[in-house]
N, C-alpha and C positions, 0 to 999 in steps of 0.2 A: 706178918713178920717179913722182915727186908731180906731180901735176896743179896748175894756176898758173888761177887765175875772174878774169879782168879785167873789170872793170862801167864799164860809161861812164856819163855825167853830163855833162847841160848844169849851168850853171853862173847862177846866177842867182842877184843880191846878196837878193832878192826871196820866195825860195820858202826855207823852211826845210825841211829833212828832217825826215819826221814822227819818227824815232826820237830826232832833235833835242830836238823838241817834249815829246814824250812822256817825254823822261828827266830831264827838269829837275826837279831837287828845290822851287823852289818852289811852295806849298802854294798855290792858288788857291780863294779865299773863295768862298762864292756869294754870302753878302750884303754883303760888303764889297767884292766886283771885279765879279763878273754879274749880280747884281740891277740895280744902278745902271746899271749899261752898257744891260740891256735897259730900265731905265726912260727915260732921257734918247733913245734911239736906236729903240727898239720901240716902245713904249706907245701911242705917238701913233695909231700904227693899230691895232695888232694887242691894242686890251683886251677884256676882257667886254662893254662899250658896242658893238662894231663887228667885233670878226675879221675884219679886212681880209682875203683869199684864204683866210678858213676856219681863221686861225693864230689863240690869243690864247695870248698872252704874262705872264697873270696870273698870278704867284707858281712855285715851283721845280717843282710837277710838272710843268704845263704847257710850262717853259721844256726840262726833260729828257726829254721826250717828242718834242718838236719840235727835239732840239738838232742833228742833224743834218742836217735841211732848212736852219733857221737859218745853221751853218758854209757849207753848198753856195749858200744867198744871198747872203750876206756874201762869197764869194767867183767869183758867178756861174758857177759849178757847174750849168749847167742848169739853173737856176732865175733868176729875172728879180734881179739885182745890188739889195741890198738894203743898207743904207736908202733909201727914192727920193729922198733928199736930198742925197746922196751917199756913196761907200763910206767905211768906216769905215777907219781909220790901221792899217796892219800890227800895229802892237804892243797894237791890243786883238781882232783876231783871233786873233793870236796867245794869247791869254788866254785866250779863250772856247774855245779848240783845247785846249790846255791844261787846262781845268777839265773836257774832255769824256773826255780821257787819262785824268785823275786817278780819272774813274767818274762824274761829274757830281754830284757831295756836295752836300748840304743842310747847308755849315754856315756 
């Protein structure tokens, strides 16, 4: 007799499932979706001038190197909710989640 895995799940309009995330065929740019994102939203602190908490944010290795501190602030993950200006809109976490899926590309 076959055996029956029932999984539970809260439900939450809010949280996408990472296999969600992770399977979406859009191609996510780096210099056309996550550059700008961290320029407008990072820079201000986190450039070669200053490394706010020791991060700088200048140019793609820097930003794949740190991209997953970056996600866990972006979404105060045990790290202090970042930007300190306020969080950033679902749907460009969602993006930078997504471009880290992809492999984090330089293109």
């Amino acid at each position: 007799m076959g055996s029956v895995l029932i999984v539970g799940s809260s439900c939450d309009k809010d949280q996408v499932p990472q296999e969600s995330i992770c399977s979406s065929e859009e191609v996510v740019s780096y210099s056309s979706s996550i550059e700008p994102l961290i320029q407008q939203h990072c820079l201000g602190c986190h450039d070669l001038g200053g490394g706010s908490g020791g991060y700088v944010f200048n140019g793609h290795d820097n930003v794949s190197v740190n991209a997953s501190d970056m996600l866990d602030a972006m979404n105060a993950n045990g790290l202090q909710l970042m930007p300190q200006n306020g969080p950033l809109n679902d749907s460009l976490i969602t993006l930078f989640e997504l471009w880290i899926c992809q492999g984090k590309l330089n293109n």
